[in-house]
N, C-alpha and C positions, 0 to 999 in steps of 0.2 A: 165577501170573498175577494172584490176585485181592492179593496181598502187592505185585505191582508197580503195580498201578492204585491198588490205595491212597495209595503211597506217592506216586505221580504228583499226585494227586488234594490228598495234604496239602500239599507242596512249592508246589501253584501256592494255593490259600488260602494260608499262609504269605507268599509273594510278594506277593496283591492287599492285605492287610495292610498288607503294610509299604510303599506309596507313598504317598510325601506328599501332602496335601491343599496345591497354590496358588492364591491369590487372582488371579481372572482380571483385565482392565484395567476389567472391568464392575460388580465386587465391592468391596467395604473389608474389609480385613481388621481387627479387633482382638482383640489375644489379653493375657495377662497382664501382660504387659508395655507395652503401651500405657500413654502418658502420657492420651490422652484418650481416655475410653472414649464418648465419643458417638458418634454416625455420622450426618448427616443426606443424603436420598436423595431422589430425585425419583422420583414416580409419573406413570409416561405414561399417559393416551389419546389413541388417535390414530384417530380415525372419517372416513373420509372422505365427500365430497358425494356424495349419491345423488339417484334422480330417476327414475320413468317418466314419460313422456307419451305420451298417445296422441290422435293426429288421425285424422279420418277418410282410407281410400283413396280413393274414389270419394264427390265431391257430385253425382248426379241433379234436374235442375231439373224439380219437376212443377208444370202448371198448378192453381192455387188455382181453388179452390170460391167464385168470389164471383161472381155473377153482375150484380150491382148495377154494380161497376168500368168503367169507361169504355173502361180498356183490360187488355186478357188480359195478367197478371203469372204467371210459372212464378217458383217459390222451391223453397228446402229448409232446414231448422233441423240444421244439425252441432252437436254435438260436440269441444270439445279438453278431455281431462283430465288429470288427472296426480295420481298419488298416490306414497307413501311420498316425500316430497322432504323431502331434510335436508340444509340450505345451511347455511355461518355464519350468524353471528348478525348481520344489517345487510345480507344477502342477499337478493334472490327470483328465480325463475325467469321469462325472458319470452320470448311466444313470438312474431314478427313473423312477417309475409310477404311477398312479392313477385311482383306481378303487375302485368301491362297494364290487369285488369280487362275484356276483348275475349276475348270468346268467336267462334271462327271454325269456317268448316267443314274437312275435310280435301280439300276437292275441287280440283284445281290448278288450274281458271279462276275459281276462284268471288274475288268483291273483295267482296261485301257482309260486315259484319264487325257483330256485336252488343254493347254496353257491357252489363256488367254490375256492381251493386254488390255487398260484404260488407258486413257492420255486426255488432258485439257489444251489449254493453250499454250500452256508451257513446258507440254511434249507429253512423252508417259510420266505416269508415275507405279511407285512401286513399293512394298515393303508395309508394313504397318501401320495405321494414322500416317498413311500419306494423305497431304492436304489436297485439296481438290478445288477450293472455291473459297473465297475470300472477298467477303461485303464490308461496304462503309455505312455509316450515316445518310439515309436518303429515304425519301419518300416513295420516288421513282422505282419500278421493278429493275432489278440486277439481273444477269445470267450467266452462266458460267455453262458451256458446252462440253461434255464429256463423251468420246468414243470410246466405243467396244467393239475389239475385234479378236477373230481366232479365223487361223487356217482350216482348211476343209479337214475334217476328220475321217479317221481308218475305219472305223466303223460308224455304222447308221445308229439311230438312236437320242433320246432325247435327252440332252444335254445340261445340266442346272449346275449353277453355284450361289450362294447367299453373299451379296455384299453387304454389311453395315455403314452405315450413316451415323457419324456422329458432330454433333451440330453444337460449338463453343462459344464463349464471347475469348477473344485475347486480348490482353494489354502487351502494346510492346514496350519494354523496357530497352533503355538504351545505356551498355558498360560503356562507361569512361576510359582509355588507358591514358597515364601519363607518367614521366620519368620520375621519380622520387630524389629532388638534387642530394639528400642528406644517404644516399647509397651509392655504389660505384654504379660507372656507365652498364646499361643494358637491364641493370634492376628497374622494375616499374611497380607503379601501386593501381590497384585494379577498384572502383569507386562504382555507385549505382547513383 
């Protein structure tokens, strides 16, 4: 028995032996008989975009401490951040929102309806995919601070609106303008 496993045992070494090595369609092969022994090759990376952000779930409006104000303002200071973001290079991350800005209650007779503003650091904003925060390239956490505020309301009652977040890469592209000499003065040609 142990003469037969032997023998089994050399028969298949012998065999893995003797199959040829092929050059797969990924490989170059050059062996002695090569007219050109160079070989040049590409080195890939291939890293793709990443990116967390995080916005708040819930903003709660509380009444400020000022008692000087003429009129009762409730606010709150959020929150968006985002770290590990790695975009290409001419990239950044932007985040918009969309709202009415109308804070209402859920009561089904109720018609009185509240405005309320956001503002980051670059004051309020307003209107549709208004943008709100804008990341680079970095490891390091980013933050962008956004306030909510609304005047004291006429009636009591609990107050809700739904903001959306939505969260882009952008590339900024930059238009060219310059005079076209083969047209008269004030013509120009518009280029990307």
């Amino acid at each position: 028995m142990k003469k037969l496993l032997a023998s089994v045992l050399a028969i298949t070494m012998c065999a893995t032996m003797a199959v040829p090595a092929f050059a797969t369609a990924n490989e170059i092969e050059i062996n002695q008989g090569s007219t050109d022994k160079d070989a040049e090759i590409d080195v890939i990376l291939e890293v793709a975009p990443t990116y967390t952000v995080t916005i708040p779930a819930t903003v709660e409006l509380e009444k400020e401490d000022n008692s000087s104000a003429p009129v009762t303002i409730y606010s709150q200071r959020a929150y968006i951040t985002a770290e590990n973001v790695r975009l290409e290079e001419g990239q950044t991350l932007q985040v918009t929102i969309n709202t009415d800005y109308t804070l209402a209650t859920s009561e089904d007779d109720a018609e009185y309806t509240l405005p309320y503003t956001i503002s980051g650091d670059s004051g309020a904003v307003s209107g549709e995919d208004a943008l709100v925060a804008e990341f680079e390239t970095g490891t390091e956490e980013q933050s962008q601070p956004l306030t909510f505020r609304a005047e004291d309301p006429e009636y009591a009652g609990d107050y809700s609106d739904t903001v959306t977040f939505t969260v882009s890469v952008y590339e900024d592209t930059t238009i060219t303008v310059t005079p076209d000499p083969d047209y008269g003065e004030g013509d120009i040609t518009v280029g990307f």
